[in-house]
N, C-alpha and C positions, 0 to 999 in steps of 0.2 A: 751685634744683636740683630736676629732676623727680624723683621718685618713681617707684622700680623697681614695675610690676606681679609682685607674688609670685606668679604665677600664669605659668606662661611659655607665650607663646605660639603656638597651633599654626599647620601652615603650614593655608595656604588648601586646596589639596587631598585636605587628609587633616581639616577640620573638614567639608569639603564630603561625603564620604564616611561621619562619624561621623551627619552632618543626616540623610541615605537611611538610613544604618539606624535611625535613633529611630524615624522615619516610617513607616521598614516595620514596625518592631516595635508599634506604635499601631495600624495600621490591621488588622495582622493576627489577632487575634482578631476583627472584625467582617468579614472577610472570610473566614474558618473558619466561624463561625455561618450564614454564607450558602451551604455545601457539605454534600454527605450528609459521616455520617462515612466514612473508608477501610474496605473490605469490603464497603459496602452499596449495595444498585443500587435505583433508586427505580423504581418500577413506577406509568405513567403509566394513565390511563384509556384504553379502546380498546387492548387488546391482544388479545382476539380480530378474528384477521381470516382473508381468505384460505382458502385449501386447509389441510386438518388430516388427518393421519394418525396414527392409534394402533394398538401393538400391545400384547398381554397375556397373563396365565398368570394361570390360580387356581384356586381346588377349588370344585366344583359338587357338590351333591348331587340325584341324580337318584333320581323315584321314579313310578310307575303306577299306572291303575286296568286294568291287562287283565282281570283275573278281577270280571264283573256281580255288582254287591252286595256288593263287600270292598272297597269304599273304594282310597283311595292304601297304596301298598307305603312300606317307611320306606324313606329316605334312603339311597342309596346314593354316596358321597361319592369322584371321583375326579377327575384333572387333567383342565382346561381348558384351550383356547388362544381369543384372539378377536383379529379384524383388524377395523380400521376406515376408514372415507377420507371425506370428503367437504367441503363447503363453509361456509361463514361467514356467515348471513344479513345479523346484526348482531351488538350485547356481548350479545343477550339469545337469540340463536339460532343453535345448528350444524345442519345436517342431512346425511345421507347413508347410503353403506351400511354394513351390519355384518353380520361372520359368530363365532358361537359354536361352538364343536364341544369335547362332552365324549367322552371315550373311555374304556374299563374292558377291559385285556387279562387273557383268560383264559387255560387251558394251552392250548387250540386255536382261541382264537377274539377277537376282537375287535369287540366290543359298540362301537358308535358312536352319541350324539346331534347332529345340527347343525341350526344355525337359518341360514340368510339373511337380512336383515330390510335393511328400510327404517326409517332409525330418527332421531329428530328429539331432540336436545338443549336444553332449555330453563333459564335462568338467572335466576334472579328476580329477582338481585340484580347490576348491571351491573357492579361493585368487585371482584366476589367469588367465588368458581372454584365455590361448588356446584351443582350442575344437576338437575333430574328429566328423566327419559329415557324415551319410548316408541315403540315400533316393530311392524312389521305384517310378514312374509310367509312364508318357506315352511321347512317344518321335515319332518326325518326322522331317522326310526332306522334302526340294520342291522347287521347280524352279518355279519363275515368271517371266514371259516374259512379254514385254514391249505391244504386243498386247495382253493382257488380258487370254493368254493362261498357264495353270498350270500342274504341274505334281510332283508326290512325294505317301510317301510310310507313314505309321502310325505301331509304334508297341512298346514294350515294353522297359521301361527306366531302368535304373540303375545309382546311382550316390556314391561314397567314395569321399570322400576329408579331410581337413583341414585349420584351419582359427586361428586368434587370434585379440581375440579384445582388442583395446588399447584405453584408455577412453579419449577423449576431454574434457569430462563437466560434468554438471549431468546430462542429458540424449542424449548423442551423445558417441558415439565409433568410430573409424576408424578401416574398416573390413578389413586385406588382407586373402588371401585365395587360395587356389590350389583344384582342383576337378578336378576329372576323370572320364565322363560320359560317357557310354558305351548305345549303342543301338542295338536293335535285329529285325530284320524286316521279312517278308516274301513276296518275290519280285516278281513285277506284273509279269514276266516271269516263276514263279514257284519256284525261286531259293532261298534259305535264304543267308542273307547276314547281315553282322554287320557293324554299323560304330559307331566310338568314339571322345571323345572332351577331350582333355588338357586343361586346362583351366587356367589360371594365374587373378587374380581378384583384383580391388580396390574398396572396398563399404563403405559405411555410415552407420553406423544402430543406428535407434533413438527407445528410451523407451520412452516411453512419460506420463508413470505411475508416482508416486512420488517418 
């Protein structure tokens, strides 16, 4: 007389069934270990590329030598705006243009700095969003008065700074930034005179390439 297996047993379908989930359950921590975890996007090499636009706000402090023999005026600290555009050389170079413009409203009047520049982004490090930044071209001051009447001087720009970009997405960065804009004038009295901008910056800058 055979012996009852105490063990009763199951149908073919539903051991076939329990098999795929052992299986899946074995392999799946080795196949978890081989994915970011959930929330996190991994950021591959070569993500600068293409056309790059940035805009911005920050406080600058602006200061003078108009008065011969008195040195720089102190810091005159008011908002900023700046726009940027331009292109992707490689991970180690952007270039293009930029513009700065500080402005100080008074009761009647509104004091204006702005720079134009041609301005070249460099990356020393290919991984890594910080950059040194320098640019060349044309800067002005100028007062507008509330009855239509203006005044101001046009001459040669200069800009140094630094920035790092820290990625939001895939094509968004958040810019902060430091620059120090220096201007050279030649004043309607005859006189040369310099004036310069601190600048402390918070920008956006979107790639909009793939």
């Amino acid at each position: 007389m055979a012996l009852e297996d105490p063990m009763p047993r199951l149908p073919r379908s539903l051991r076939g069934t329990l098999l795929s989930l052992i299986l899946t359950f074995v392999a799946l921590p080795q196949v978890a270990a081989q994915q970011p975890p959930p929330g996190l996007v991994e950021v591959s090499d070569g993500s600068r590329r293409g056309f790059w636009l940035n805009v911005g706000v920050g406080a600058g402090g602006e200061s003078n030598d108009v008065f011969p023999g008195g040195g720089f005026s102190e810091h005159l600290y008011q908002p900023t705006f700046s726009f940027g555009a331009g292109g992707t050389i490689g991970q180690n170079l952007r270039v293009g243009g930029e513009v700065i413009a500080w402005v100080n409203e008074e009761a009647d009047a509104v004091e204006s700095l702005s720079s134009i520049l041609l301005a070249a982004r460099f990356y020393p490090l290919k991984a890594a969003g910080l950059y040194l930044k320098g640019g060349v071209g044309i800067g002005r001051n100028a007062v507008d008065f509330d009855d239509g009447f203006n005044v101001g001087d046009t001459g040669l720009a200069g800009l140094i700074g630094a920035g790092y970009e820290i990625r939001l997405g895939r094509r968004v960065y958040l810019n902060p930034t430091i620059d120090l804009v220096g201007h050279t004038y030649d004043g309607r009295a005859g006189a040369d005179y310099r004036e310069r901008l601190v600048n402390f910056g918070l920008g956006v800058l979107f790639q909009p390439g793939p």
